[in-house]
C-alpha atoms as one frame of an Amber mdcrd trajectory, in Angstrom:
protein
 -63.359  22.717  99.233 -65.327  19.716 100.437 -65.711  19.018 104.541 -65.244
  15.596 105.781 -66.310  15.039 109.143 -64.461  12.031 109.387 -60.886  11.397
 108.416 -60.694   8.042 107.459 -62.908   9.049 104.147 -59.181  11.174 103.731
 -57.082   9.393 100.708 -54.413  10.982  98.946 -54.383  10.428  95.376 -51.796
  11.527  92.425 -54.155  10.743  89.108 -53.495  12.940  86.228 -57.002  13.544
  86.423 -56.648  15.839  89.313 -54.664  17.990  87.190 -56.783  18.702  84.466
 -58.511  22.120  83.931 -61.406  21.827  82.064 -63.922  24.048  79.406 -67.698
  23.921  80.364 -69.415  21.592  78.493 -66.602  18.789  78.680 -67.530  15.257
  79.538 -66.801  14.974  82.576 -63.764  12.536  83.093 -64.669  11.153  86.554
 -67.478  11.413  89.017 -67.224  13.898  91.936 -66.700  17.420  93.144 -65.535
  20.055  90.554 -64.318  23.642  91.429 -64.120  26.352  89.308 -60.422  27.995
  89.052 -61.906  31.548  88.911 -64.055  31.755  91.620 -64.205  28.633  94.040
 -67.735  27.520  93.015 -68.248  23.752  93.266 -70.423  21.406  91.652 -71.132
  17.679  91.408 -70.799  16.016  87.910 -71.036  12.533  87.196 -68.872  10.676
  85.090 -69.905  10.778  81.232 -72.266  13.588  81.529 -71.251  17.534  80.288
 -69.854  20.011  82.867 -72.057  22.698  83.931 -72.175  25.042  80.546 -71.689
  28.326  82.567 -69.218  30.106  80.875 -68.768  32.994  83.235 -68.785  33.003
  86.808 -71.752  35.688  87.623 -74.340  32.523  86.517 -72.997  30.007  88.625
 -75.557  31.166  91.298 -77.670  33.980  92.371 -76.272  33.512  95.838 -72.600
  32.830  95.093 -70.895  35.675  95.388 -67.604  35.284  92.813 -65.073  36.687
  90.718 -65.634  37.574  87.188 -63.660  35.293  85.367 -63.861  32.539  82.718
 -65.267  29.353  83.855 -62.436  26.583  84.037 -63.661  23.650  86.117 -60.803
  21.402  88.389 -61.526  18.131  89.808 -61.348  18.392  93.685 -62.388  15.097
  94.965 -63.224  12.287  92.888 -65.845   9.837  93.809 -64.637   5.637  94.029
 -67.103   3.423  92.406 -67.091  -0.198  93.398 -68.043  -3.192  91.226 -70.363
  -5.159  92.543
């Protein structure tokens, strides 16, 4: 789950997008942190570009220590872009 030192970064938000469990591979549908439903494992994907391909947990990383499940990946904190 991602840390925040400081809670005015805190914003509650009720997008769809939050709610979507997605395949490896997928384009990912917003920019930000993504954690896997099986194991916990997060990952930063930006907007456009494919989700991590792992397709079971074990690969993730050599150091993450995780169930053996199928990947499914969750949007936990999305990333705001501003227009400049």
């Amino acid at each position: 789950m991602p840390n925040y030192k400081y809670s005015q970064f805190l914003q509650v938000n009720t997008s769809s997008t939050f709610d979507a469990v997605l395949t490896p591979g997928t384009p990912t549908p917003s920019s930000g942190i993504y954690r896997c439903e099986s194991c916990g494992f997060e990952v930063v994907s930006t907007y456009g570009y494919p989700l991590p391909p792992t397709l079971v947990c074990p690969t993730h990383s050599p150091r993450w220590k995780c169930a053996h499940g199928e990947v499914r990946w969750r949007l936990v904190a999305a990333a705001i872009h501003a227009k400049s």
